[in-house]
C-alpha positions in Angstrom: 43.9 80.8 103.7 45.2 84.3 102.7 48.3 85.3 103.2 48.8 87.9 105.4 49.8 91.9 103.8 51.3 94.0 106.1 51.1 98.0 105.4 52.9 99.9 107.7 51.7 103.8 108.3 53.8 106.1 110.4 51.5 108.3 112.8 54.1 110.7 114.9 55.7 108.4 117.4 53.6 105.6 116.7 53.6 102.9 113.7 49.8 101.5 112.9 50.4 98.4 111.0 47.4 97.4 108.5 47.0 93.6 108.7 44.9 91.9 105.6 44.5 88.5 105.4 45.7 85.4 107.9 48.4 85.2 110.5 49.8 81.4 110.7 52.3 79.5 111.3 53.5 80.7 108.1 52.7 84.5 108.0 53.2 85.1 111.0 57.1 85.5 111.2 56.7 88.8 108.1 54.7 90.5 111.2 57.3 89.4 113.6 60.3 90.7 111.3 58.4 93.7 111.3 57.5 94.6 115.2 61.4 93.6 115.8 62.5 96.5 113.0 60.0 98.6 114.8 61.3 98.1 117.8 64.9 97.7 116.8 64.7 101.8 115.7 63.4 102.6 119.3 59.6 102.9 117.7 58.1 101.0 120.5 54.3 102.4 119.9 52.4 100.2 118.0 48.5 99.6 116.9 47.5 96.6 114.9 44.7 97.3 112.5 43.3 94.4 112.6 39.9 95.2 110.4 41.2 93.2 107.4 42.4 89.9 109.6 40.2 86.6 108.8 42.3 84.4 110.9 44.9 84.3 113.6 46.9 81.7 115.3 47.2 81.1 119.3 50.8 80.9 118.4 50.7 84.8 116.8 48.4 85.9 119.4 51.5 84.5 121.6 54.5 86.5 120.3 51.9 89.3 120.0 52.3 89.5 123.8 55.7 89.4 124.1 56.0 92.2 122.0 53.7 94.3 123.7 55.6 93.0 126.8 59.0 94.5 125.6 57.5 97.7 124.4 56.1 98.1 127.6 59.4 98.0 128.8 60.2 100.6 126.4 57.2 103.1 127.6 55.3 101.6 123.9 52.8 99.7 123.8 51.4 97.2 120.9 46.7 97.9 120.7 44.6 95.9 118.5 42.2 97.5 117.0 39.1 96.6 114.9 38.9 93.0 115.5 36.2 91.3 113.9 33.6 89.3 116.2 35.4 85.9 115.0 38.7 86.9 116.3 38.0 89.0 119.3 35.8 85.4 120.4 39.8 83.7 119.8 41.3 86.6 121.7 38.9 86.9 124.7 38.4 82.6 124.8 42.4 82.5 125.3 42.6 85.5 128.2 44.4 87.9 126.3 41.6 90.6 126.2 43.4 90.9 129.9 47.1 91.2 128.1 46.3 93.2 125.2 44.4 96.4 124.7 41.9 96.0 122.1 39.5 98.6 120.8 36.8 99.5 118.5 38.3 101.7 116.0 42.3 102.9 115.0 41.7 106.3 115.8 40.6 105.3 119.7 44.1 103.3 119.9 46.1 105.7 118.4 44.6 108.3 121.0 44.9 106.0 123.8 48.4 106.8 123.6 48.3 110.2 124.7 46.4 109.4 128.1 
């Protein structure tokens, strides 16, 4: 598998972080140092561009929710967006489609925020 590159781009008062590759048991804690640094500097508005992700764990997808969980907490959120077919099937087969915001395209996340 390929590790996973994260590329963080700052949008206002929200963070889109461009994901490439896989998130594992191995990768996964680079995304979580990340999100926690995020929200460690009160930047509690995230979207995961996800267009570049071949795989993802059940265990990722897991701390994925907590974050979003403490964000919301925070008045932030954490969107996917861009999910490939393979992945949204992970996502949706596991319930979180009813936890986490997904969406078609970055630009319809990062507006989502304003609503």
């Amino acid at each position: 598998m390929k590790e996973c590159v994260i590329q963080r781009e700052e949008n206002g008062q929200l963070d889109i972080l461009h994901l490439d590759g896989s998130l594992d048991a191995y990768s996964f804690p680079r995304l979580e140092t990340a999100l926690n640094q995020l929200r460690e500097n009160s930047r509690n508005r995230v979207v995961l561009d996800c267009e570049g992700l071949d795989y993802i764990s059940s265990a990722a997808l897991g701390a994925l929710i907590g974050f979003a969980r403490r964000a919301r907490e925070q008045n932030g959120d954490l969107k996917l967006a861009k999910l490939s077919a393979k992945i949204y099937n992970i996502v949706e087969l596991l319930g979180f489609h009813k936890i986490l915001e997904i969406h078609p395209e970055v630009g319809q996340a990062v507006s989502s925020f304003a609503g």
